[in-house]
C-alpha positions in Angstrom: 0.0 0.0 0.0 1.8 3.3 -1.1 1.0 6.1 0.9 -0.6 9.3 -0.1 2.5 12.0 -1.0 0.4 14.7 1.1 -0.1 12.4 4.0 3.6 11.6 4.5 4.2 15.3 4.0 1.7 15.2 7.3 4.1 12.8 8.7 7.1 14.8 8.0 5.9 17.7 9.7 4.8 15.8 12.7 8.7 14.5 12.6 10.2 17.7 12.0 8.1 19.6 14.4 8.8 17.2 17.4 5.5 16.8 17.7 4.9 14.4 20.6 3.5 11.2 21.7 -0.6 12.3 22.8 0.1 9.3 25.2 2.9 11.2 27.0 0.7 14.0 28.1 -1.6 14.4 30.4 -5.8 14.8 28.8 -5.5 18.9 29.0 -2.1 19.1 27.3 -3.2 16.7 24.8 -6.7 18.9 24.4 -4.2 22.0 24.1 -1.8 20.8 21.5 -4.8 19.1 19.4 -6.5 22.4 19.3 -3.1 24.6 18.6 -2.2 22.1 15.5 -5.5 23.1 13.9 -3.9 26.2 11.6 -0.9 23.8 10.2 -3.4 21.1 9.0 -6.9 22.7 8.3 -7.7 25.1 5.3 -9.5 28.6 5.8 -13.1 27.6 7.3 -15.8 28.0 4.5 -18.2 30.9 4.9 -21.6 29.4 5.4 -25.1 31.4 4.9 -25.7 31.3 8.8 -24.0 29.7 12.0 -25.1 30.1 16.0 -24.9 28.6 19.2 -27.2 26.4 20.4 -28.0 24.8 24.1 -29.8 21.2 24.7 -30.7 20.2 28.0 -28.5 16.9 28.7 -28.8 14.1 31.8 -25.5 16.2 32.8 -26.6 19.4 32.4 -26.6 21.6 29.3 -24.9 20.5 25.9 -23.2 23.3 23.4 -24.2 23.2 20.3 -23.4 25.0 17.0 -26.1 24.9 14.0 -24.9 25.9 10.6 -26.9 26.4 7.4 -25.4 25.7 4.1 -24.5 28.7 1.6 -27.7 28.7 -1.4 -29.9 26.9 1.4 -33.4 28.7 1.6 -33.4 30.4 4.9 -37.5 29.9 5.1 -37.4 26.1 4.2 -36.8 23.4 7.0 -33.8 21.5 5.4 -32.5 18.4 5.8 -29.5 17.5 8.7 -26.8 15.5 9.9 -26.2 15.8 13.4 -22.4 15.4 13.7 -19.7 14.1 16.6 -16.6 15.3 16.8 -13.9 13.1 16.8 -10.7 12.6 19.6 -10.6 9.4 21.1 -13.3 10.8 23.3 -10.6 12.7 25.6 -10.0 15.5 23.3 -11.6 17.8 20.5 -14.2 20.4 21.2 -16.7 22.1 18.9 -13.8 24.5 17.1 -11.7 21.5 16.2 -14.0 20.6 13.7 -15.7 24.1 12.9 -14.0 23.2 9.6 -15.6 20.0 9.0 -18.7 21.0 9.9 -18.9 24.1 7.5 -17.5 22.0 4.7 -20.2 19.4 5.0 -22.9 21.8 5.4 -21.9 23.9 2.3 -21.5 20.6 0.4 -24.3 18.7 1.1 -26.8 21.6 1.1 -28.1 21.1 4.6 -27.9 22.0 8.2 -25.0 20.6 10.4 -25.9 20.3 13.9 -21.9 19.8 16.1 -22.1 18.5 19.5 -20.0 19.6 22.2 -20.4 16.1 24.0 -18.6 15.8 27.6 -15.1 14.2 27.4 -13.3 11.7 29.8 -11.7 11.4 32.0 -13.9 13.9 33.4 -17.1 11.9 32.5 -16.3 8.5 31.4 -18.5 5.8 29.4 -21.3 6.4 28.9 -21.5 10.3 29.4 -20.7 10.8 25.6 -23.3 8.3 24.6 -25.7 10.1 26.2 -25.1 13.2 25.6 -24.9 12.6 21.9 -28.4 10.6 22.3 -29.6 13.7 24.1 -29.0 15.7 22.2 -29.7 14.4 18.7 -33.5 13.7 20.8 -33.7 17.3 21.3 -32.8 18.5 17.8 -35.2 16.2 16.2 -38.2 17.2 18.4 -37.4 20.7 18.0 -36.7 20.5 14.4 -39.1 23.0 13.4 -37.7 25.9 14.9 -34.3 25.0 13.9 -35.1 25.0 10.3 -34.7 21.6 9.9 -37.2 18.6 8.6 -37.3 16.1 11.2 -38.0 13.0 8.6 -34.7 13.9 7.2 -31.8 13.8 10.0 -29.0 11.7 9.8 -26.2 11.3 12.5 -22.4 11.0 11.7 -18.6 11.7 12.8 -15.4 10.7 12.9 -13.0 8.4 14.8 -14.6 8.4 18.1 -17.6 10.8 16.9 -18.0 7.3 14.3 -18.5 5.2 17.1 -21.0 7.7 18.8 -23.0 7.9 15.4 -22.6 4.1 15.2 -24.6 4.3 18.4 -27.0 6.8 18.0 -28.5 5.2 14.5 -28.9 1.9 16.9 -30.4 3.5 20.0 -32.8 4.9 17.5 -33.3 1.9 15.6 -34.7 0.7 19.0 -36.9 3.6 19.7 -35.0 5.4 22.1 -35.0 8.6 20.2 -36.8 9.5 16.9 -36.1 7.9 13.3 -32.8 8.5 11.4 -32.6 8.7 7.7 -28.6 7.7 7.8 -25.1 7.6 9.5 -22.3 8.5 8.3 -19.4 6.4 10.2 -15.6 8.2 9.1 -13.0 5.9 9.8 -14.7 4.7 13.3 -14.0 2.8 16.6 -16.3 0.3 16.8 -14.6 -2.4 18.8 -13.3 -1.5 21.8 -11.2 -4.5 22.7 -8.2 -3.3 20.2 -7.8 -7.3 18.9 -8.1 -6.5 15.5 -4.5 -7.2 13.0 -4.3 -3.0 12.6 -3.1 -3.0 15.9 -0.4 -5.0 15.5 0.5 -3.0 12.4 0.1 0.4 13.0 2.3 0.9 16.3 4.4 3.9 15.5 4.7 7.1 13.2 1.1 8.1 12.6 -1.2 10.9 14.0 -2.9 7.7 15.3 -1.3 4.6 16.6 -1.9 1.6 18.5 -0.7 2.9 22.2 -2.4 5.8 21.2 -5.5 4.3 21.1 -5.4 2.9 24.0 -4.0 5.8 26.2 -7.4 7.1 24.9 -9.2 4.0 26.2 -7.4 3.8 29.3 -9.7 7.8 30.2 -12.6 6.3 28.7 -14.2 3.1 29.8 -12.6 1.9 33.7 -12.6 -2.0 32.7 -12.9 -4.6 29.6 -16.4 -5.5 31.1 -17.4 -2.3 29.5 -15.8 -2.5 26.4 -18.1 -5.8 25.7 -21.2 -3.1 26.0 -22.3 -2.3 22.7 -23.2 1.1 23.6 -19.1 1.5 24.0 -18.7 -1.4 21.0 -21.3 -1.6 18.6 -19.4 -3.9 16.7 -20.4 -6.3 19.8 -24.2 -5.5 19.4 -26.2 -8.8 19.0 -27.9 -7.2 15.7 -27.2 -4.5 13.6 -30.7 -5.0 11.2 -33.1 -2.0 11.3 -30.3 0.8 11.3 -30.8 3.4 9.3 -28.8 3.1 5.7 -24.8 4.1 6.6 -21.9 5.4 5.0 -18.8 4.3 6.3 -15.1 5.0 5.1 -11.9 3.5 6.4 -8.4 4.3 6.0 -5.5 1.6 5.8 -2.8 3.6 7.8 -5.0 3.6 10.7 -5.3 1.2 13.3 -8.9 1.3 13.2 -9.3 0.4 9.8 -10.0 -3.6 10.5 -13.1 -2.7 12.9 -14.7 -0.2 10.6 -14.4 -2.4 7.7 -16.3 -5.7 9.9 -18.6 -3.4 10.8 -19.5 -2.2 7.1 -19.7 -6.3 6.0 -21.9 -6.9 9.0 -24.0 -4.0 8.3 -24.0 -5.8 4.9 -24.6 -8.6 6.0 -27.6 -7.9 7.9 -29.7 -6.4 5.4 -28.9 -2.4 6.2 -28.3 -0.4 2.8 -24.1 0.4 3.3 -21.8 2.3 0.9 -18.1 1.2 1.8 -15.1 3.2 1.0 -11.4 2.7 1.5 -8.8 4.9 1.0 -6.3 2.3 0.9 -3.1 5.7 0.7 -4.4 7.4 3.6 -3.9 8.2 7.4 -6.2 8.1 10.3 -7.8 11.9 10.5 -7.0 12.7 7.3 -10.4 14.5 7.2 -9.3 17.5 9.5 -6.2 18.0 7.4 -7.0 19.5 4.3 -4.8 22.5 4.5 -2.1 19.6 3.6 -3.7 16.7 2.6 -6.2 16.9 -0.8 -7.8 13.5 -0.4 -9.8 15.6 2.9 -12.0 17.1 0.2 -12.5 14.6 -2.1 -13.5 12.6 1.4 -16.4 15.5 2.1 -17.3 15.7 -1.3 -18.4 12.1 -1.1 -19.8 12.6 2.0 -21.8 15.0 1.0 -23.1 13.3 -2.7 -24.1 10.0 0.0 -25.9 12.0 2.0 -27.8 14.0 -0.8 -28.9 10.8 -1.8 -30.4 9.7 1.4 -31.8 13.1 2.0 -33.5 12.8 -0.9 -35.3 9.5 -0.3 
């Protein structure tokens, strides 16, 4: 597998720059130096017709949110939504980290993106994140009206750890826990918790993520390996994945959580839900959040943005 030219320019950077370990600092100096790399790696944000902050109620108080609207989107029209989940190994990342992202998405896809400023660990472990994003995804779809948004038309997505909280979300509401989904959109996600998979093994040093990373990351978020057997923390590990709304799920081979997300694609598959698969077989893991350097990031919203048009239109 040849890697992407931009992404080992990434690499070289991170080399050059002594950038170090995340697992060698403590959760605040890793939140710190994730937010600070931000202007090396991400392009401009895209103006977008409107953006403002929003609060949901949560079962740990209030949740920050931030609702944009897409440029050329009707201001009087309830459009449709994806509800996204930052990603950061649910220890680090905040609503500005993926400001970019979210913009991108929303200009793309024509619609409203709804970010979620979900509470981190080691502050709130498993399952605060879970339900928070729940929460609040409940709360935007039963006040969808005066958001401007059509509540028959919401999907759910993020990345890397945001992934594995969309994973969640489309299966909680599968279930009836909160109100239909129309899709999920699952960017190179954790869905197995119990780091077994071969990835592991082969991604263990010289990437933005690695195998010790992940599970520094683990070590803040769930406090045994009882709870990584809950689905709600692997949903690889739920008993049925049939019923969830259609998904779109993309993987990346440099990336030691490229195995996972691809079994949970072929199970999806597998169990009758409507999946669209993609590998980029020359990229790195976050890739997404680094299009100042790395062009496959657009080409990765662009698609993004084409799935979701067609599931917004069904």
């Amino acid at each position: 597998m040849a890697l992407d030219p931009d992404a080992q320019r990434v690499l070289d950077l991170m080399r050059e720059s002594g950038r170090p370990a995340l697992e060698t600092l403590t959760p605040a100096e890793a939140r710190a130096f994730y937010r600070a790399s931000r202007g090396a790696l991400q392009p401009e944000p895209e103006r977008v017709a409107e953006v403002k902050p929003l609060v949901a109620p949560g079962p740990g108080g209030d949740i920050g949110l931030r609702w944009y609207r897409g440029l050329g989107t009707d201001p009087l029209a309830n459009l449709p939504a994806l509800v996204y989940y930052h990603g950061g190994g649910w220890v680090i990342g905040d609503l500005d980290t993926h400001d970019g992202v979210c913009r991108s998405l929303a200009n793309a896809a024509g619609c409203v993106v709804v970010s979620v400023d979900y509470r981190l660990a080691p502050e709130h472990r498993f399952p605060a994140a879970v339900d928070d994003c729940s929460g609040a995804t409940r709360w935007v779809i039963d006040n969808a009206g005066d958001l401007g948004i059509d509540r028959e038309r919401v999907a759910v997505g993020g990345d890397s750890a945001g992934g594995k909280l969309a994973a969640v979300t489309a299966l909680l509401a599968r279930d009836g826990a909160i109100p239909r989904l129309c899709g999920q959109v699952l960017i190179y996600p954790a869905t197995d918790l119990l780091t077994t998979y071969p990835a592991y093994q082969r991604i263990t040093e010289g990437f933005p993520l690695t195998a010790s990373t992940s599970r520094w990351f683990l070590s803040h978020y769930i406090d045994e390996r009882s709870q990584a057997l809950d689905w709600r923390a692997s949903p690889l590990r739920a008993a049925d994945l049939s019923g969830t709304a259609p998904a779109l799920v993309l993987t990346a081979s440099y990336d030691p959580l490229c195995d996972e997300g691809e079994a949970y694609a072929r199970r999806l598959e597998r169990e009758d839900v409507r999946v669209s698969y993609i590998h980029f077989s020359d990229q790195i893991h976050g890739f997404l959040t680094m299009g100042r350097v790395i062009r496959a990031s657009d080409t990765a919203i662009k698609m993004t943005a084409a799935w979701l048009g067609d599931v917004f239109s069904r």
